[in-house]
gemmi code that builds the backbone of each chain (N, CA, C; Angstrom):
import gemmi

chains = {
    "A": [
        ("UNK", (-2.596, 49.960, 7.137), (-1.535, 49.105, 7.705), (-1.958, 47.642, 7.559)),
        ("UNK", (-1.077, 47.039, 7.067), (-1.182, 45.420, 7.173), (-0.503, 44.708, 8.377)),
        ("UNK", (-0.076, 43.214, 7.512), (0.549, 42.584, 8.706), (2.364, 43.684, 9.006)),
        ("UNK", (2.627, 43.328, 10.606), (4.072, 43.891, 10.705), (5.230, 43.774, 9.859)),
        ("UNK", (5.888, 44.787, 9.214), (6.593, 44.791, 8.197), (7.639, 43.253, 7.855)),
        ("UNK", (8.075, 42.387, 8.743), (8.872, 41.745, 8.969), (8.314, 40.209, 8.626)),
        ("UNK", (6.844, 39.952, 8.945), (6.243, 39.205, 8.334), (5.379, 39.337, 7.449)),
        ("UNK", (5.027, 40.459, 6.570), (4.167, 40.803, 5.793), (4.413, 39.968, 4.534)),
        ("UNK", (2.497, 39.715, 3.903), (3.117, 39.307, 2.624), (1.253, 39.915, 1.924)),
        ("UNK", (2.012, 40.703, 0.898), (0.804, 41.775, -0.017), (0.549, 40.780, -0.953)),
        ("UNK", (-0.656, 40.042, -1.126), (-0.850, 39.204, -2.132), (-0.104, 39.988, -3.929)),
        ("UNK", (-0.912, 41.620, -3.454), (-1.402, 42.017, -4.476), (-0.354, 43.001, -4.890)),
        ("UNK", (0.919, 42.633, -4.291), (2.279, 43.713, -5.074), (3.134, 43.293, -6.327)),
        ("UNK", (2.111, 42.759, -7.382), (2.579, 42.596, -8.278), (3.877, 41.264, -8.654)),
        ("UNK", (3.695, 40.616, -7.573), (4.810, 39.426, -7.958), (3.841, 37.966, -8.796)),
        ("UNK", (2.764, 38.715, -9.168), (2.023, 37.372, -9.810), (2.851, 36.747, -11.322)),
        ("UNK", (2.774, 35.448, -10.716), (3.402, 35.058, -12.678), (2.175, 34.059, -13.456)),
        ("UNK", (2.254, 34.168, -14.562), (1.121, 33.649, -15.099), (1.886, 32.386, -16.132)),
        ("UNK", (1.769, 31.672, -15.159), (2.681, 30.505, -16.262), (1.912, 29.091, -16.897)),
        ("UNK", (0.408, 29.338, -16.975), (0.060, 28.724, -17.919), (-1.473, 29.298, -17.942)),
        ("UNK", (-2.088, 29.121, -19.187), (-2.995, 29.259, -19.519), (-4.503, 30.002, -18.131)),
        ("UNK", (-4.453, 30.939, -18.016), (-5.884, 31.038, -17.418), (-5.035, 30.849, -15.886)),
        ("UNK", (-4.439, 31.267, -15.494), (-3.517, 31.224, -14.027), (-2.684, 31.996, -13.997)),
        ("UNK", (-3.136, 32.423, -12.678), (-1.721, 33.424, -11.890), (-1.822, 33.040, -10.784)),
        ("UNK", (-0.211, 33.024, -10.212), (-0.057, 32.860, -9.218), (0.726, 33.655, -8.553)),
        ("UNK", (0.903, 33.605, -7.100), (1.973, 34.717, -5.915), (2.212, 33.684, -5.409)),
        ("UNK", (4.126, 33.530, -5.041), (4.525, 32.780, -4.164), (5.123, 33.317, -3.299)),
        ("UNK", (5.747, 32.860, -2.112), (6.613, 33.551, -0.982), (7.319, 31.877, -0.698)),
        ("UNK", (8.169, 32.293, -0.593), (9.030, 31.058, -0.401), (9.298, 31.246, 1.405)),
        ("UNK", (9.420, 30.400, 2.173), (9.828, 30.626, 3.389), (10.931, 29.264, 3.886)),
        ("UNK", (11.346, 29.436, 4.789), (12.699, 28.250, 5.181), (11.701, 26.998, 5.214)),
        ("UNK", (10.952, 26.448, 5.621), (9.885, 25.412, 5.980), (9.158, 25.126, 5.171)),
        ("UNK", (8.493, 26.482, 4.272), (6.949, 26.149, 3.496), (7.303, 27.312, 2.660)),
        ("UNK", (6.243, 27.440, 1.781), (5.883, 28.316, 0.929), (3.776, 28.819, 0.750)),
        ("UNK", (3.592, 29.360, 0.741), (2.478, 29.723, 0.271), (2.762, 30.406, -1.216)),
        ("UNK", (1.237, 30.113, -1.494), (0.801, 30.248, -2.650), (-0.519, 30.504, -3.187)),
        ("UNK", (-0.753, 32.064, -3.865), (-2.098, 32.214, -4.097), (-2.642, 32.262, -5.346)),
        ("UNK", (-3.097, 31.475, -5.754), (-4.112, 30.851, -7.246), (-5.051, 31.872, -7.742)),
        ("UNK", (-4.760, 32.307, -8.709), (-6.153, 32.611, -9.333), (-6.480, 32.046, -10.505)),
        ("UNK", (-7.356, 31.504, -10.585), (-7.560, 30.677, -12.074), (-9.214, 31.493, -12.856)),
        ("UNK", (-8.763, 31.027, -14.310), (-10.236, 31.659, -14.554), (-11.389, 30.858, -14.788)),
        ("UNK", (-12.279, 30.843, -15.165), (-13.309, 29.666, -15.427), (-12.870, 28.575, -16.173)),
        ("UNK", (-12.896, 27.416, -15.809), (-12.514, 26.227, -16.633), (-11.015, 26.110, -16.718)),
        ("UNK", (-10.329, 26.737, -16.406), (-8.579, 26.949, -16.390), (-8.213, 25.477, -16.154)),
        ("UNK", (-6.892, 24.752, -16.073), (-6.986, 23.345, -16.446), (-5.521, 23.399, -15.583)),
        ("UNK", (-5.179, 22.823, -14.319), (-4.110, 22.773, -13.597), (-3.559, 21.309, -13.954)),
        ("UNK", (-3.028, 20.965, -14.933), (-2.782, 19.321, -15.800), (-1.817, 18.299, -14.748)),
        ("UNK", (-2.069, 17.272, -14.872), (-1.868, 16.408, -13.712), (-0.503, 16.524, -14.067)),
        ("UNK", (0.146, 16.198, -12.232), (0.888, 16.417, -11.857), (1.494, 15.723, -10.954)),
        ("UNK", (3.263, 15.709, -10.237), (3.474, 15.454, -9.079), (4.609, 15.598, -8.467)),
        ("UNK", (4.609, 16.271, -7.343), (5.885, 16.697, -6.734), (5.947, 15.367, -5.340)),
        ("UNK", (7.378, 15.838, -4.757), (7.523, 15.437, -3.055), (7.354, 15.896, -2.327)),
        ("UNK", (6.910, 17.210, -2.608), (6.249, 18.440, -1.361), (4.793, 17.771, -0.743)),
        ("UNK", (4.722, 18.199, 0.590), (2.997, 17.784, 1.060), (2.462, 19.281, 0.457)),
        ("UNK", (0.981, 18.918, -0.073), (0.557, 20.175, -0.625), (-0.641, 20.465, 0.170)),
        ("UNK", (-1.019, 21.795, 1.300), (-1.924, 21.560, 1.737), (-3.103, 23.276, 0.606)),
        ("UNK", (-4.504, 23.035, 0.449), (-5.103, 23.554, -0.123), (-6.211, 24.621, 0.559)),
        ("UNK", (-6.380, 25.513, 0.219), (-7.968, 25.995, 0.880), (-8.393, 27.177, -0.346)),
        ("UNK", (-9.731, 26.427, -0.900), (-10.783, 27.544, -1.577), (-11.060, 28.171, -0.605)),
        ("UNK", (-10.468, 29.588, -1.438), (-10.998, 30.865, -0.656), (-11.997, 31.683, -2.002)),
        ("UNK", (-12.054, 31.700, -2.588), (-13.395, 32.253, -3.874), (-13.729, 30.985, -4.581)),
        ("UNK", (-14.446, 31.007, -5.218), (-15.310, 30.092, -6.710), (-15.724, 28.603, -6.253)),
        ("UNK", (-15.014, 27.760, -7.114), (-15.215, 26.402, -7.096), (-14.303, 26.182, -8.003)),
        ("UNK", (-13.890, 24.265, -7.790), (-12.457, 23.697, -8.570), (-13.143, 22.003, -8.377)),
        ("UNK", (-12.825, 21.589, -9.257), (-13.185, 20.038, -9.464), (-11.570, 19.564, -9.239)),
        ("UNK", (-11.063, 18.578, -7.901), (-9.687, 18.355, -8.187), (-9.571, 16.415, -8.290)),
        ("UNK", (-8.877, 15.912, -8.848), (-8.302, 14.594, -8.955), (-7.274, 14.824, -8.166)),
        ("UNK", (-7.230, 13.392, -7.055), (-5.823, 13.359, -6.505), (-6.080, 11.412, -6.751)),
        ("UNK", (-5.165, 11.140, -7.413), (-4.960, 9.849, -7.419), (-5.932, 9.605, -8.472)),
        ("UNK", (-7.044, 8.437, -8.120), (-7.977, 8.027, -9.038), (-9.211, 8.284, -8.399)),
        ("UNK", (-9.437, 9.265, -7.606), (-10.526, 10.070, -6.868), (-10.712, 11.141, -7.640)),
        ("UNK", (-12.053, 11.728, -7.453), (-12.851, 12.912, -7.852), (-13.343, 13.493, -6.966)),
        ("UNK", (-13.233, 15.365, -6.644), (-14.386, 15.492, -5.765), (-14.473, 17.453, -6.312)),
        ("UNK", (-15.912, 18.123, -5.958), (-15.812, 19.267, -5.868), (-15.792, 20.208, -5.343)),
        ("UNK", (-14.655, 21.089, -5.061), (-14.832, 21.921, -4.020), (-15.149, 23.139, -3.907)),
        ("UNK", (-15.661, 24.016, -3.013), (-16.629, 25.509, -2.895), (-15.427, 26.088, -2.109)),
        ("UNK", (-15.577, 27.449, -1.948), (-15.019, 28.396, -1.098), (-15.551, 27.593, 0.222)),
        ("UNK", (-14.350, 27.836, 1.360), (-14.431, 27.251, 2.447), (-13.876, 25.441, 2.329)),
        ("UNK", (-13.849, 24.892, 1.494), (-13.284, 23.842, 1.699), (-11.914, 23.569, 1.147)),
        ("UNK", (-11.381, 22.368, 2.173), (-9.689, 22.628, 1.916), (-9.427, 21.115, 1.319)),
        ("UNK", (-8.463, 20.835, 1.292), (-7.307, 19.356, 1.247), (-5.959, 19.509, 1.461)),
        ("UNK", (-5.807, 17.992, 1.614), (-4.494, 18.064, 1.726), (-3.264, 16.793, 1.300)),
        ("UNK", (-2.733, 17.196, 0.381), (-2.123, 15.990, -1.085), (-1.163, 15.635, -0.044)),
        ("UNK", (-0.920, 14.470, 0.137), (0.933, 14.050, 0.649), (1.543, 13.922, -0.596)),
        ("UNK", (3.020, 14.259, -0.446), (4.251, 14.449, -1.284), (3.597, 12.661, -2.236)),
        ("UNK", (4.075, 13.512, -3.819), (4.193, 12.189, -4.682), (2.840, 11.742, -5.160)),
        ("UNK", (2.051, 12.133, -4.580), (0.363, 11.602, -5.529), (0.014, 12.050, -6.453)),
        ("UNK", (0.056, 11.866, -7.775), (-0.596, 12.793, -8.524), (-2.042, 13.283, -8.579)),
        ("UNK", (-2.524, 14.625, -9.522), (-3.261, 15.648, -9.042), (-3.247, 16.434, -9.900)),
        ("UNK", (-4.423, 16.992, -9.891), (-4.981, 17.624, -11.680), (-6.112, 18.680, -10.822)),
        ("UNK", (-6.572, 19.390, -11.487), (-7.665, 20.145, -11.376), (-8.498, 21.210, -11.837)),
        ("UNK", (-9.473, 21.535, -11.995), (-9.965, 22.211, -12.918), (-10.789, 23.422, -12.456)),
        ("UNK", (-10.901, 24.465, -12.761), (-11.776, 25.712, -12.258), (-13.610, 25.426, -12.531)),
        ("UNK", (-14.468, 26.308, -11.506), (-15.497, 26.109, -11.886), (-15.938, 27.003, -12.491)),
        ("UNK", (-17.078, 27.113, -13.117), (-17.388, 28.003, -14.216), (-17.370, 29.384, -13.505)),
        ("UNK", (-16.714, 29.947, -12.250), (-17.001, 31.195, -12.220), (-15.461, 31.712, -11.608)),
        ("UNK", (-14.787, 30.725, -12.318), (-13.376, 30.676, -11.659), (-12.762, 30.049, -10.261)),
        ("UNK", (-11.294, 30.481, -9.900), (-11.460, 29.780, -8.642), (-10.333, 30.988, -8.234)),
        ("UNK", (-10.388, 30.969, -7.073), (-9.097, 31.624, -5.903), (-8.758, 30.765, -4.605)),
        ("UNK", (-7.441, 30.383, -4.823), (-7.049, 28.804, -4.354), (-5.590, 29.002, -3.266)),
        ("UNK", (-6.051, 28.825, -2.197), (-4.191, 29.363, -1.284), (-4.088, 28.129, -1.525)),
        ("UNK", (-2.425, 27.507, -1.448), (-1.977, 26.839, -1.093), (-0.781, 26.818, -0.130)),
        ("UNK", (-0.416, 25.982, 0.493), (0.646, 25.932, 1.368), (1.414, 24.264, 0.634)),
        ("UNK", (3.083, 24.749, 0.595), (3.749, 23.366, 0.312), (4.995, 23.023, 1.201)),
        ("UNK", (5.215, 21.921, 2.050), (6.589, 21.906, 2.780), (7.273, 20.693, 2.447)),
        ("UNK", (8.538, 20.712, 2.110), (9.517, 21.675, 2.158), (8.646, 23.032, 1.159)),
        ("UNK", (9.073, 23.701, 1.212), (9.082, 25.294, 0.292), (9.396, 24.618, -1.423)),
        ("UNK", (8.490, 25.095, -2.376), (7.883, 24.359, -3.546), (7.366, 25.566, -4.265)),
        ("UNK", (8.284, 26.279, -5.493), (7.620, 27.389, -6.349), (7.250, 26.257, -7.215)),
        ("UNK", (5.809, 26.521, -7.799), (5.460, 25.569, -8.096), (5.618, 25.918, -9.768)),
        ("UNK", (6.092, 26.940, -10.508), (6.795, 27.167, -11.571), (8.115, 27.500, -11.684)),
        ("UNK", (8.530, 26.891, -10.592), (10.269, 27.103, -10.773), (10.846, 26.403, -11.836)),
        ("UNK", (10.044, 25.015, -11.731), (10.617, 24.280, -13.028), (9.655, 23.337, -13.605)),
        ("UNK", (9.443, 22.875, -14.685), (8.851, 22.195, -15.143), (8.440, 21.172, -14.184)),
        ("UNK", (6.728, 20.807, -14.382), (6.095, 19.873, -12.935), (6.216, 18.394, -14.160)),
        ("UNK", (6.903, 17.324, -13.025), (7.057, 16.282, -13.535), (5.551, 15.611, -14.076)),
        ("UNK", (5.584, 15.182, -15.000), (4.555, 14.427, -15.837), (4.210, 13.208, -15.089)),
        ("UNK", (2.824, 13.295, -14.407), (2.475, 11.865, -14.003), (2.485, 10.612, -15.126)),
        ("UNK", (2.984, 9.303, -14.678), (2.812, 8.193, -15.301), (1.913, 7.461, -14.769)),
        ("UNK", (0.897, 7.688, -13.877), (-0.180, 6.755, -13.436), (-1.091, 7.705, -13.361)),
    ],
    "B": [
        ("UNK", (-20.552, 17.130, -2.670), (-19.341, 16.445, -2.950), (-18.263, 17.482, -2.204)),
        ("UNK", (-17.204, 17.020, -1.803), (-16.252, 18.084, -1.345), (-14.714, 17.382, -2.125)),
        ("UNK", (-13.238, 17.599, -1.758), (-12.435, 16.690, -1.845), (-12.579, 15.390, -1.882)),
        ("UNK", (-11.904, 14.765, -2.944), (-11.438, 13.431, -2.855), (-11.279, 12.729, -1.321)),
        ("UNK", (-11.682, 11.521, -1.037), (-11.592, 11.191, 0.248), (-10.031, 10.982, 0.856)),
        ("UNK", (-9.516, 10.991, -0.249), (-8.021, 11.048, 0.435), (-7.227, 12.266, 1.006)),
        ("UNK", (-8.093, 13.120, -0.039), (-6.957, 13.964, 0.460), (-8.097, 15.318, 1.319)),
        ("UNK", (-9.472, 14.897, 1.938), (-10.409, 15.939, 2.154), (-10.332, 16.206, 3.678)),
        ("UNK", (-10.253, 17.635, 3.646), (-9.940, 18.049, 4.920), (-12.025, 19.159, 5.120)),
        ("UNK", (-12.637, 18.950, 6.519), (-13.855, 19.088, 6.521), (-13.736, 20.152, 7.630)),
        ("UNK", (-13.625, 21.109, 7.607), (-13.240, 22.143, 8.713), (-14.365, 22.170, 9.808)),
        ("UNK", (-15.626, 21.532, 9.374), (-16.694, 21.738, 10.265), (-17.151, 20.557, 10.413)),
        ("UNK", (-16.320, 19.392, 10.620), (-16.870, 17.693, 10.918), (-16.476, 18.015, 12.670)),
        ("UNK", (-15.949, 18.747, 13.556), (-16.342, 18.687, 14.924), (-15.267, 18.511, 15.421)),
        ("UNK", (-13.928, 18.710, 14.382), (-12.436, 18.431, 15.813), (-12.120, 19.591, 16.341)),
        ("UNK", (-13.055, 20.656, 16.168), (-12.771, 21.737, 17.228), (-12.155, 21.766, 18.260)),
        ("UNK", (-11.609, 22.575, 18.950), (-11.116, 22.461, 20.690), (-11.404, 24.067, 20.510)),
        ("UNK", (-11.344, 24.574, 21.931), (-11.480, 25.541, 22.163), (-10.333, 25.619, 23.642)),
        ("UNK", (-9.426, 25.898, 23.315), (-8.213, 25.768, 24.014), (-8.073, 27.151, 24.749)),
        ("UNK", (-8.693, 28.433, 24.564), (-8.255, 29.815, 25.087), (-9.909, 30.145, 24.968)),
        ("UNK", (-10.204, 31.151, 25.774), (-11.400, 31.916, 25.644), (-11.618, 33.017, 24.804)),
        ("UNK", (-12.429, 32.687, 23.831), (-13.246, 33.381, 22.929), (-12.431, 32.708, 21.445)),
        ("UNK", (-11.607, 31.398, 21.788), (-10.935, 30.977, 20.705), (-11.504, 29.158, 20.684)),
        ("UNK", (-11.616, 29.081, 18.785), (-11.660, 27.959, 18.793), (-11.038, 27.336, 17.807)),
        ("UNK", (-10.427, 25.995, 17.422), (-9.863, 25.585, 16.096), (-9.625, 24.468, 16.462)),
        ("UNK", (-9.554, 24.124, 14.686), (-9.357, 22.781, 14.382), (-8.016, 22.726, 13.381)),
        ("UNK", (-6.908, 21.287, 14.020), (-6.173, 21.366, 13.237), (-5.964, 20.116, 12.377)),
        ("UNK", (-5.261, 19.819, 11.286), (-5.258, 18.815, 10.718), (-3.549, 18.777, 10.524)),
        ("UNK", (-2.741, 17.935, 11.141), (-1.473, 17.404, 11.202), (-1.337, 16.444, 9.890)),
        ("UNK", (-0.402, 16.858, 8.952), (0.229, 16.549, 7.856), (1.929, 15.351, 8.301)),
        ("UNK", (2.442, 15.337, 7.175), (3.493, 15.082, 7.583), (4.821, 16.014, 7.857)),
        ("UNK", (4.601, 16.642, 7.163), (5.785, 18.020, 6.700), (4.943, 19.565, 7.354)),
        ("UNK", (3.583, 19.442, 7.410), (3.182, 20.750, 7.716), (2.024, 20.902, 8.574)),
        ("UNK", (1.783, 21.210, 9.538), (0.368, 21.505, 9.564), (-0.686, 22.479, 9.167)),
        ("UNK", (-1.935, 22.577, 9.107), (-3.131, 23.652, 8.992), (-3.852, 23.641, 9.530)),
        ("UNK", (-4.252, 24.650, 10.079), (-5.228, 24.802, 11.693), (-6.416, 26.238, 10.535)),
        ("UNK", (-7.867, 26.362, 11.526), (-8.597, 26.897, 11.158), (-8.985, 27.608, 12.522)),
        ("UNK", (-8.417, 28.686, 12.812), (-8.989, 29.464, 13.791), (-10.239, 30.434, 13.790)),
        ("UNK", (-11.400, 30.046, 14.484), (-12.188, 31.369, 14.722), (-12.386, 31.828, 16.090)),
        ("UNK", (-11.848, 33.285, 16.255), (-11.606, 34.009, 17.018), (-12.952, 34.740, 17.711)),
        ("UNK", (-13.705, 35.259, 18.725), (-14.383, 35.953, 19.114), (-14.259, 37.069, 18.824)),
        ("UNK", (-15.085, 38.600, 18.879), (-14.552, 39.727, 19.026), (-13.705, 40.379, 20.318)),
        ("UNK", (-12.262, 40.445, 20.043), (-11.047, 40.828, 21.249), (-10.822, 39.728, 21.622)),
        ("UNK", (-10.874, 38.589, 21.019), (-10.198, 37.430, 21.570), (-8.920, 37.188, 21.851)),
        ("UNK", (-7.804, 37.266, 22.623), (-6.588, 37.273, 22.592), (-5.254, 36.186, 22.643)),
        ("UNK", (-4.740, 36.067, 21.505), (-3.853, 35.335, 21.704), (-2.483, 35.844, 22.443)),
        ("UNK", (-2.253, 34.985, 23.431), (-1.236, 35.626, 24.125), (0.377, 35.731, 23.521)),
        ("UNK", (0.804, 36.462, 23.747), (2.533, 36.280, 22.938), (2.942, 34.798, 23.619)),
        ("UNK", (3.491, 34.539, 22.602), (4.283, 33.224, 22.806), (5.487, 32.688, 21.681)),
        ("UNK", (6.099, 31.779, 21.109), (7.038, 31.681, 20.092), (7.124, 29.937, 20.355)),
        ("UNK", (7.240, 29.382, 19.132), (8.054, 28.478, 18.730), (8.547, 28.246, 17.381)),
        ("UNK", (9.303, 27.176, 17.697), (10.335, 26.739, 16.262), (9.762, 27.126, 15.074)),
        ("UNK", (8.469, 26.374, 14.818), (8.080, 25.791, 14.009), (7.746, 27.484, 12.475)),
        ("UNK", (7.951, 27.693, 12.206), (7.385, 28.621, 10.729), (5.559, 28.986, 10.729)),
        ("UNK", (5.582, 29.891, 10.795), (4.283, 29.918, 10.600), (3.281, 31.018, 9.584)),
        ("UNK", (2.640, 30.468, 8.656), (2.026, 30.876, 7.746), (0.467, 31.769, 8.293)),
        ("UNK", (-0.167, 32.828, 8.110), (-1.007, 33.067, 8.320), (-2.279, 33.866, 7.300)),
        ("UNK", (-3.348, 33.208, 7.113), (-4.073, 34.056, 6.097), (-5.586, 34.305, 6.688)),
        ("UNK", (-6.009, 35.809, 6.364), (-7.074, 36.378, 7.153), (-8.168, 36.006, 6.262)),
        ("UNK", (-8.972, 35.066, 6.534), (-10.105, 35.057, 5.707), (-11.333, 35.499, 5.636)),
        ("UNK", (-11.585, 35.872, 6.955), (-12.947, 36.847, 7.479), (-12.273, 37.531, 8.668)),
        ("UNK", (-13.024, 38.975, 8.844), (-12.674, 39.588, 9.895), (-11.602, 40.360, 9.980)),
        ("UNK", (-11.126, 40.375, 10.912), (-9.705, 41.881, 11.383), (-8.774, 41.205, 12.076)),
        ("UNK", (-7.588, 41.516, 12.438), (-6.650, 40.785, 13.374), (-5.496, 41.850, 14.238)),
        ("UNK", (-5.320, 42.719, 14.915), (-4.096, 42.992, 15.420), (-2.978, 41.773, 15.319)),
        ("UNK", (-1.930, 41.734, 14.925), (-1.155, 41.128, 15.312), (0.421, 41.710, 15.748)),
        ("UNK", (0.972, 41.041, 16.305), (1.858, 41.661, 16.821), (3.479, 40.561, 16.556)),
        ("UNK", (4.754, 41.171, 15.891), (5.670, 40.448, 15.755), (7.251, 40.500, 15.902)),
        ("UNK", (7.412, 40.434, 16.906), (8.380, 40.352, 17.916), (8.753, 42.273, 18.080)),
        ("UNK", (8.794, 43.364, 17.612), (8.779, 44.504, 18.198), (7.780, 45.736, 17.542)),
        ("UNK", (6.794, 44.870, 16.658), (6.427, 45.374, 15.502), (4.779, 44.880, 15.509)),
        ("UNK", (3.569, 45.926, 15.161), (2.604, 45.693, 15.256), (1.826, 46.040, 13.821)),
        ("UNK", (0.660, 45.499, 13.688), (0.028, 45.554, 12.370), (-1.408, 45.403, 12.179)),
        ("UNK", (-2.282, 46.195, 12.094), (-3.855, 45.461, 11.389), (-3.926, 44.598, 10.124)),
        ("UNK", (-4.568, 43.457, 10.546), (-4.674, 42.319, 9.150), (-6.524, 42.060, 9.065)),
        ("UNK", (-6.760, 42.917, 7.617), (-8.196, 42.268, 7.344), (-8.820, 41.037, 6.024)),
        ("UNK", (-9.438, 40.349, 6.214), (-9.609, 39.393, 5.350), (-8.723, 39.624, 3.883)),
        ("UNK", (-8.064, 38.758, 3.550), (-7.311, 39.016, 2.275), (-5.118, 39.273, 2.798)),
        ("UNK", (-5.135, 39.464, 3.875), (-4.375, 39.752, 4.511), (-3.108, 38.614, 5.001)),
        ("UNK", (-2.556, 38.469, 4.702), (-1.725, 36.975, 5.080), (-0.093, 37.832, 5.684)),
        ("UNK", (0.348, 36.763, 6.438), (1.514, 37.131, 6.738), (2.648, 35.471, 6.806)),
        ("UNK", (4.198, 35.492, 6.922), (4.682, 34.610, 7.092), (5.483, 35.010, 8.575)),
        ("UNK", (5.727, 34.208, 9.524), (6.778, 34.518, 10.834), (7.815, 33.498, 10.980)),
        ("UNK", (8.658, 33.718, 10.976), (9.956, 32.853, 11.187), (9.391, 31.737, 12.680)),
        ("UNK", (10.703, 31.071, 12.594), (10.561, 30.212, 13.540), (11.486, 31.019, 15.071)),
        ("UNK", (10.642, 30.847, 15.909), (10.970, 31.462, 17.304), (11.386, 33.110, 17.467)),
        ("UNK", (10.465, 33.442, 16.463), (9.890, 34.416, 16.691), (8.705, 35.029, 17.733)),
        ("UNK", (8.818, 35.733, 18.558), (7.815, 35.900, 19.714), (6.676, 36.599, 19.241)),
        ("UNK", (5.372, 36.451, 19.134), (4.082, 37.358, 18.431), (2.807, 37.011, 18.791)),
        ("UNK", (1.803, 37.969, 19.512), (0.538, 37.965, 19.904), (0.014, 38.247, 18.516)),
        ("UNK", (-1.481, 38.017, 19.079), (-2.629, 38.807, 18.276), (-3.775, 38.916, 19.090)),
        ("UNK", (-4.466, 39.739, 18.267), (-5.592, 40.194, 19.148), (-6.960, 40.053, 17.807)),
        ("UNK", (-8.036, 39.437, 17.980), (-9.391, 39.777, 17.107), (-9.791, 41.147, 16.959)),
        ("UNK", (-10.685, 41.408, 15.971), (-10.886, 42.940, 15.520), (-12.124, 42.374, 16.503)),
        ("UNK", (-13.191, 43.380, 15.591), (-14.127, 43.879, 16.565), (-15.190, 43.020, 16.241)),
        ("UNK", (-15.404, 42.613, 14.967), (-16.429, 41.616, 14.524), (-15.840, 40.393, 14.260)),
        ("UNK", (-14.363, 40.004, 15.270), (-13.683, 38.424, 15.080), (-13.026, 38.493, 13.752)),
        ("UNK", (-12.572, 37.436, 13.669), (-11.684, 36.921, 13.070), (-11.694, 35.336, 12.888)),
        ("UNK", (-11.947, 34.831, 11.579), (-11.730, 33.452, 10.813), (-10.097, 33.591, 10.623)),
        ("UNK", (-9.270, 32.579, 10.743), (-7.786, 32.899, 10.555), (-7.166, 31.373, 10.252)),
        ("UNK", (-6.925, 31.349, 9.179), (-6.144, 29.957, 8.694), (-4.433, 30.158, 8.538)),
        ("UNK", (-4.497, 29.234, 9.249), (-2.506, 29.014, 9.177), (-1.999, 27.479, 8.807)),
        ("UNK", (-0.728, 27.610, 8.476), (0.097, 26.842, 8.152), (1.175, 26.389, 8.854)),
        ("UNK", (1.602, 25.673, 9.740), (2.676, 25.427, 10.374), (3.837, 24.338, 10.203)),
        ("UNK", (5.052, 24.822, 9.636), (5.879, 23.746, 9.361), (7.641, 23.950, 10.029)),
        ("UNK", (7.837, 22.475, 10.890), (7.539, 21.531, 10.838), (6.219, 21.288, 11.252)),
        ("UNK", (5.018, 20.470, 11.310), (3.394, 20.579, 11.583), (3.688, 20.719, 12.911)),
        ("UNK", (2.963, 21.033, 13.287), (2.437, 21.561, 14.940), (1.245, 21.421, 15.131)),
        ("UNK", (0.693, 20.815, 16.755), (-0.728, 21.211, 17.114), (-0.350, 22.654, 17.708)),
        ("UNK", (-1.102, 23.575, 17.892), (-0.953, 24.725, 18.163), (-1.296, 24.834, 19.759)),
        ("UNK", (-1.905, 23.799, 19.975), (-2.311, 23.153, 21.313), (-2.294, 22.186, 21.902)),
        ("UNK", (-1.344, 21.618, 21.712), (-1.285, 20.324, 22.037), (-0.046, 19.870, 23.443)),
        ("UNK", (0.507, 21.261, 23.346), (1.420, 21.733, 24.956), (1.700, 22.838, 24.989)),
        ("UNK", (0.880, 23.602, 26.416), (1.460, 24.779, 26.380), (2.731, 25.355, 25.696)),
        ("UNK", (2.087, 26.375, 25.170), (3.097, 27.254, 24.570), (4.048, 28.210, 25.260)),
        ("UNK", (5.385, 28.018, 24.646), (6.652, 28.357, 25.656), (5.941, 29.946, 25.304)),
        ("UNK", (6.469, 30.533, 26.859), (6.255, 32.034, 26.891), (7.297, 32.874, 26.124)),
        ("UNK", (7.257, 33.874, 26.163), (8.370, 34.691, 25.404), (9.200, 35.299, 26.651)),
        ("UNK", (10.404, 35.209, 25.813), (11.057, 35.863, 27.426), (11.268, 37.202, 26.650)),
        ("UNK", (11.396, 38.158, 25.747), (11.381, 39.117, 25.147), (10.229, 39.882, 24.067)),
    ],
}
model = gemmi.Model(1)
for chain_id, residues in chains.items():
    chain = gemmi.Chain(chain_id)
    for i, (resn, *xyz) in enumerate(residues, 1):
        res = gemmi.Residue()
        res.name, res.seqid = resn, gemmi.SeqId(i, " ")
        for name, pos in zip(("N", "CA", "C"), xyz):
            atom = gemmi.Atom()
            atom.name, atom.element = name, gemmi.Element(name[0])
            atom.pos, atom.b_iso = gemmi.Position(*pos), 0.0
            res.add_atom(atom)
        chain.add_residue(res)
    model.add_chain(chain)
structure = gemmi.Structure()
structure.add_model(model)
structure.setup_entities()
């Protein structure tokens, strides 16, 4: 038994889409937010980016090198962030891959449509 | 190195509270969402309660009873659930606790005023 049928969400029932290179992802869309669970493989390349959603983050397996703005930093399982809407943001897997939740509000499939191309 | 300083959230820099017994967390208020980091004792209990706000939940260590509005469930690490807004739902820690990260949107402190009781 998992969570109660009504709020349940099975990472692992097959709704992963793999829409670029070395990534899959599971989304659940909800009225407020969305979650979202990452799997990337070693070195996988999340290419800069930027929405109006706040994007909040937490390594849960590997390591990920992420850019938000004109910052650098690296992160391990157990550490999180958190992007406000509109910054751009890039990031990269560490050599043993990464497994990455995210949370976005408003609610943000983050391959619904093409991610706008940062100009800065 | 962890996150970029803008956007780095440090789950163990000390904004803990320990608001309920055998419960402690830290939350970090966004604009659009919040994320809180709960660690639970073993049988630590959250009492039923409900508000507005959406709430995201993912099991990252440990076990969880939870409970959602007539409907009950075991959640172990890997385990996530979503709950509507004003929806009424306890939980309870497994036996060796519970690490438990959530998402709340619109953001919420999870403690920051008593929580309305459930009348159902």
């Amino acid at each position: 038994m998992t969570a109660p049928e009504s709020a349940r969400i099975d990472w692992s029932d097959g709704q992963e889409q793999s829409p670029l290179a070395g990534i899959s992802v599971s989304v659940r869309l909800g009225r407020e937010l969305s979650a979202a669970m990452f799997r990337l493989d070693p070195g996988a390349v999340v290419p800069r980016h930027s929405h109006p959603n706040e994007e909040f983050g937490q390594v849960v397996e590997g390591a990920l090198t992420l850019e938000v703005g004109d910052e650098r930093g690296h992160l391990v399982a157990g550490d999180a962030f958190l992007i406000p809407g509109d910054l751009p943001h890039a990031a990269v897997a560490g050599p043993d891959g990464c497994l990455l939740l995210e949370c976005y509000a408003p609610p943000r499939d983050p391959f619904a449509a093409p991610a706008k191309e940062a100009t800065s």
